[in-house]
N, C-alpha and C positions, 0 to 999 in steps of 0.2 A: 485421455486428456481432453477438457473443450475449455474453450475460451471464449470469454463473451465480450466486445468492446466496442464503444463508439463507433454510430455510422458518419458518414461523412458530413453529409448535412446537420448531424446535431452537434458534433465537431464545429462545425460554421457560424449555427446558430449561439451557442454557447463563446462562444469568438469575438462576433457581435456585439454581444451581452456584456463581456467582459472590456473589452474596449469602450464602450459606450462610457460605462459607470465611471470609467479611471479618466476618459479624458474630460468628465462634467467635476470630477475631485480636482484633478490640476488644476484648470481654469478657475477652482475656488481658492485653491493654494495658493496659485500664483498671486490671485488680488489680496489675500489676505497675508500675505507674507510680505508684500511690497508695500500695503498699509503699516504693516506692525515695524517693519524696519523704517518708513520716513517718519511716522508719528514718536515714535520709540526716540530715534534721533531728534527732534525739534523739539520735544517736550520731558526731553532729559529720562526717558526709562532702560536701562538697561536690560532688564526683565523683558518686557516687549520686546526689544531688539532679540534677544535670544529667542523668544516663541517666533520672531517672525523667519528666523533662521531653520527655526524648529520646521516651519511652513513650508519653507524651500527645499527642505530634506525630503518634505512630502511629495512636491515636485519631481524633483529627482527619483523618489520610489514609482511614481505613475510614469514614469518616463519608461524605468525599467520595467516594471509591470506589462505596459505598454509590449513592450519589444521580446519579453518573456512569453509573455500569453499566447502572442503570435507563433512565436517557434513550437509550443509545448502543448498548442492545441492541433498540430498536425495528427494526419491518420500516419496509424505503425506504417514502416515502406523498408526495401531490404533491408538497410543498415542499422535501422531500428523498430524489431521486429517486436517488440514490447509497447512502441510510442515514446514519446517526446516527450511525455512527465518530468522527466528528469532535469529541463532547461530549467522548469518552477523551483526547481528545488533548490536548482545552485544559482536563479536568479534569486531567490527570498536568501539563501546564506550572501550573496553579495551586497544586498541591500542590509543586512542586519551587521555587517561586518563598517559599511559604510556608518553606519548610527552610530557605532561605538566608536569609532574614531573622532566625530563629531563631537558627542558628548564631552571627550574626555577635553578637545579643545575650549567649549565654551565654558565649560566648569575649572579649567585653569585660568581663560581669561577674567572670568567672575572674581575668583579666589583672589588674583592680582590684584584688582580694583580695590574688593573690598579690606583685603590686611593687607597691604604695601602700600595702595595711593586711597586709602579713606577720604583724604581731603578733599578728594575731585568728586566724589560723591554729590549729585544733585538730586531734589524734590521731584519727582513727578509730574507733569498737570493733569487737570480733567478729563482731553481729549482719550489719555489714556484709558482712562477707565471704557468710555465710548469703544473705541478698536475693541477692548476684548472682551468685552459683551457681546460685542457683535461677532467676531471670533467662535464663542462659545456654542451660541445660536447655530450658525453656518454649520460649524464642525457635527454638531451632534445629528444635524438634519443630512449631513453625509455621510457619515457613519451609520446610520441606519438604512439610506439608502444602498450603500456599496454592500454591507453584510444580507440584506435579503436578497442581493445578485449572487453574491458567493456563493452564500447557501443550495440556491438554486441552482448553479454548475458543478457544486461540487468543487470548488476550488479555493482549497486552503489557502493561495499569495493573495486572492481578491480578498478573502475572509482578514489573513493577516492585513490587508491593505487598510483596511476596514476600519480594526484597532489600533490601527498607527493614528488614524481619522481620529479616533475619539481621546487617544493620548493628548492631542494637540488641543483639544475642548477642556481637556482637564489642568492640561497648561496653561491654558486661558484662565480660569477660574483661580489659578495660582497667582499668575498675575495681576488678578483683579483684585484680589484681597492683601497682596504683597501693596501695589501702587497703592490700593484706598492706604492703609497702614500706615504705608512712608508720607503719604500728603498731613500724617494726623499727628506730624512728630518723629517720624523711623525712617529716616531714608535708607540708611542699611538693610530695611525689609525688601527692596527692589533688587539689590545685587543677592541678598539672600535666596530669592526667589528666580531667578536665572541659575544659579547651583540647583534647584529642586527642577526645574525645565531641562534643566541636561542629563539629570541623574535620570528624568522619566524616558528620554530619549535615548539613554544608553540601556537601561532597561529593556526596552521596546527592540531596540535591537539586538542585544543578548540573546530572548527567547526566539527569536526569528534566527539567528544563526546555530544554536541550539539544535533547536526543531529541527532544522536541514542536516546538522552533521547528523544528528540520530537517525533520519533517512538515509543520507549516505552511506553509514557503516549496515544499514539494512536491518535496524531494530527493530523487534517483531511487534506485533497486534498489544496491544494490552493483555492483564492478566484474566479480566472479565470477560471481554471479549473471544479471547480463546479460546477462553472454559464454553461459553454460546454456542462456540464452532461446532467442538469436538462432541458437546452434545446433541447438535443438529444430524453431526455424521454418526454418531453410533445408533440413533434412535432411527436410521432409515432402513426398511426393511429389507433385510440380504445381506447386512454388514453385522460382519461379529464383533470385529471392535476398531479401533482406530489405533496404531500403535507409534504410529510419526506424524507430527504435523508442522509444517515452517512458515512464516508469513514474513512480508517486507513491501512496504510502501513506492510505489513511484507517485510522487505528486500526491494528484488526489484517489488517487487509484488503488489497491490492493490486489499483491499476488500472493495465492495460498497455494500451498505444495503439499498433497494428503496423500498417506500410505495405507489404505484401506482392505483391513482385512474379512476374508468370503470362505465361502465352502471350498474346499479345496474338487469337489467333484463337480461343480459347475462348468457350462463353456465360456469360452471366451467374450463369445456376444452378450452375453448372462452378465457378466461381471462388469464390463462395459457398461451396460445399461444401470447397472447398481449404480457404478460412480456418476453418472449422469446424473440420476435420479438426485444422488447426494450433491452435484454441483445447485444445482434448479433449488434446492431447500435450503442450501446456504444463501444465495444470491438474491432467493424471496424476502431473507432478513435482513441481512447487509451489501444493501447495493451497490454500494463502491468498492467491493470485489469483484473486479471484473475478469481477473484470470484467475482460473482453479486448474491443478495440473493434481490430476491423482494418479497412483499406482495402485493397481489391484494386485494384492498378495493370499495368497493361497495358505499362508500360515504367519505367524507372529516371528518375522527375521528382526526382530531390530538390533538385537543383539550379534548379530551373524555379519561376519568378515564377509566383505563382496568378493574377494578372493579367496574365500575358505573352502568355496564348491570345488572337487573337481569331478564332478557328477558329467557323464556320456551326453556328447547331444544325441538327437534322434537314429539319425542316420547310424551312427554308432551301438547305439541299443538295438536295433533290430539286424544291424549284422549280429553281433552277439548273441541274440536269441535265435536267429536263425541257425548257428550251428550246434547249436544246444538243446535243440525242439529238433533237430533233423532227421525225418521219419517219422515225428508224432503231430508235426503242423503243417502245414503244405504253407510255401514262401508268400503266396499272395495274401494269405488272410494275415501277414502280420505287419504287411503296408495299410493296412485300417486300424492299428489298434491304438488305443490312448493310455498317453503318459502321464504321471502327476508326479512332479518332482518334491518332492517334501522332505525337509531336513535331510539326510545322508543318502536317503534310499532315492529307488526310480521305483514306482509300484506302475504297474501294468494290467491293461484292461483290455482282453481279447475276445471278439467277435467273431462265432463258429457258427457256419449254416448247418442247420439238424440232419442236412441229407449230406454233409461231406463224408463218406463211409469210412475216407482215413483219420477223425478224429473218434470215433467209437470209444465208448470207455475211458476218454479222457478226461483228465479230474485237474484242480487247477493243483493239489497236492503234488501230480504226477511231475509235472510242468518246473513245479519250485525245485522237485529235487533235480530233474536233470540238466539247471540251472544252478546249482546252490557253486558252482565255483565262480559265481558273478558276486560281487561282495558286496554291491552297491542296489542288488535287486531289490525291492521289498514286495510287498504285497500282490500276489497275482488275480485275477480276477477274470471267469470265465461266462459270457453273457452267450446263449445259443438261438439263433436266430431261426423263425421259419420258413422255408420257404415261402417265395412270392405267390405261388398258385395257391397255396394253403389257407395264406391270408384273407385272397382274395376268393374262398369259397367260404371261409366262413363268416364276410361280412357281408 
């Protein structure tokens, strides 16, 4: 398994970053929310009044934002030994759950106005139009600034915060052509257009609460994306195929879970280094994986009950062959030998020095028969070693 994840300092810097952008959006929020709700009031828009509402909601998401970022940009520590991603996640569903609540309120109060008290309906004036031009400007010039921060940390609540930003520029633009409308003859365009500012805002928070439960239930990579993965892992040299793979989001983070299959006659260190090679080749493509937990398997189990084996551990195989080899192996040479467990069998791989005089004439045929009442043995394998002076006379 290896794991790759934020160092501390970039954790910090990234922190930084993210606080910076959301408390320069507030401070825009705040002004323009407190404009659009007194102008809205003095100059009869109701439309306004609900964007500047809209604006306050914005407020309120930088606030959490704010108090999110903080907790979710900590380094992994005992209790959370993944990281703190996960505050982002049920901060962005809280904030998205709040929108929809909202929505539904000022789109009822709208509805009221317009079919129960039509009478109270008033014109617009000019001013209005002024606030949400100006609105629109603001909005769109923080909106671009807070999504190339996002981008750059890596963090989908700034990204979403982002689009919440330009919701509220699009609301503008609604109420700007609602008010011009109603000054031309329509006052009903102004409450009509407070029902379309809520529905954008319920919107907005729908897919933000969304987003989050499907990370919560731990809804995997995309379909394209997977297909990228699993081709990156089969195409690295030493792996015969990939037969499992699971993904699940924290935040902005990705953890992938790969069951990677290899030579079954490899060593440990051998296989190891495989899935390494296969973590470093994923990670060059898609950076925001930052854990990869692989298993290296020795044959294609996906099919195979984890309690189906009841295969000998070690210790148990070489008592076993020891009484069954007794007189044709001597006990020491078969504390070095190697096992490879594959499907039902145990196959067995024995190391004989040439000068041991009591294995003369030994064949691995010999071996299997006076073994064959082990039922789980397979394949025997006899490797004969030469002595060390030998070696060393004829290099």
């Amino acid at each position: 398994m290896t794991a790759q994840s934020r160092l501390p300092d970039q954790l910090e810097r990234e922190k930084s970053a993210a606080s910076r952008v959301t408390l320069i959006g507030m401070l825009l929020d705040a002004l323009l929310g407190g404009l659009k709700c007194v102008f809205g009031a003095i100059f009869h828009s109701q439309a306004l009044i609900v964007d500047g509402i809209h604006s306050f909601s914005d407020v309120l998401s930088d606030l959490v934002v704010l108090a999110i970022v903080r907790a979710s940009r900590q380094a992994p520590d005992r209790n959370h030994p993944y990281g703190h991603q996960r505050f982002e996640t049920m901060g962005t569903m809280f904030l998205g759950s709040i929108l929809i609540a909202l929505s539904g309120a000022l789109i009822w109060d709208s509805l009221d106005k317009l079919v129960f008290r039509p009478a109270e309906l008033m014109t617009p004036e000019w001013p209005v139009l002024v606030i949400a031009a100006l609105s629109v400007l603001s909005k769109e010039w923080i909106y671009r600034y807070t999504r190339k921060v996002g981008e750059h940390i890596q963090s989908d609540l700034i990204i979403a915060n982002a689009w919440h930003s330009r919701t509220d520029a699009f609301s503008s633009v609604i109420v700007l052509l609602a008010v011009a409308g109603a000054m031309l003859g329509f006052p009903w365009l102004d409450s009509a257009a407070a029902i379309v500012v809520a529905l954008i805002v319920g919107h907005v928070g729908w897919q933000l609460a969304w987003s989050s439960v499907k990370e919560l239930v731990d809804t995997a990579l995309d379909r394209d994306t997977t297909e990228n993965v699993l081709t990156i892992a089969r195409k690295t040299p030493g792996v015969r195929n990939v037969h499992d793979m699971r993904s699940r989001r924290m935040g902005s983070d990705v953890l992938l879970d790969l069951h990677l299959q290899v030579s079954p006659v490899i060593s440990v260190s051998e296989g190891h280094e495989i899935g390494v090679n296969v973590t470093s080749r994923i990670r060059s493509e898609y950076p925001q994986i930052h854990d990869v937990t692989f298993h290296i398997d020795a044959e294609n189990d996906a099919e195979a009950e984890p309690t189906a084996s009841h295969l000998p551990a070690r210790h148990d195989v070489i008592g076993a062959l020891s009484d069954a080899w007794a007189g044709l192996v001597v006990p020491e040479t078969l504390n070095s030998i190697r096992l490879h467990y594959l499907g039902a069998h145990v196959s067995v791989e024995l190391f004989i020095h040439n000068d041991d005089s009591a294995c003369d004439g030994l064949t691995a045929e010999k071996l299997k028969a006076r073994a064959a009442e082990l039922p789980w043995l397979g394949d025997v394998r006899l490797w004969f070693r030469q002595p060390v002076k030998d070696r060393h006379d004829q290099t």
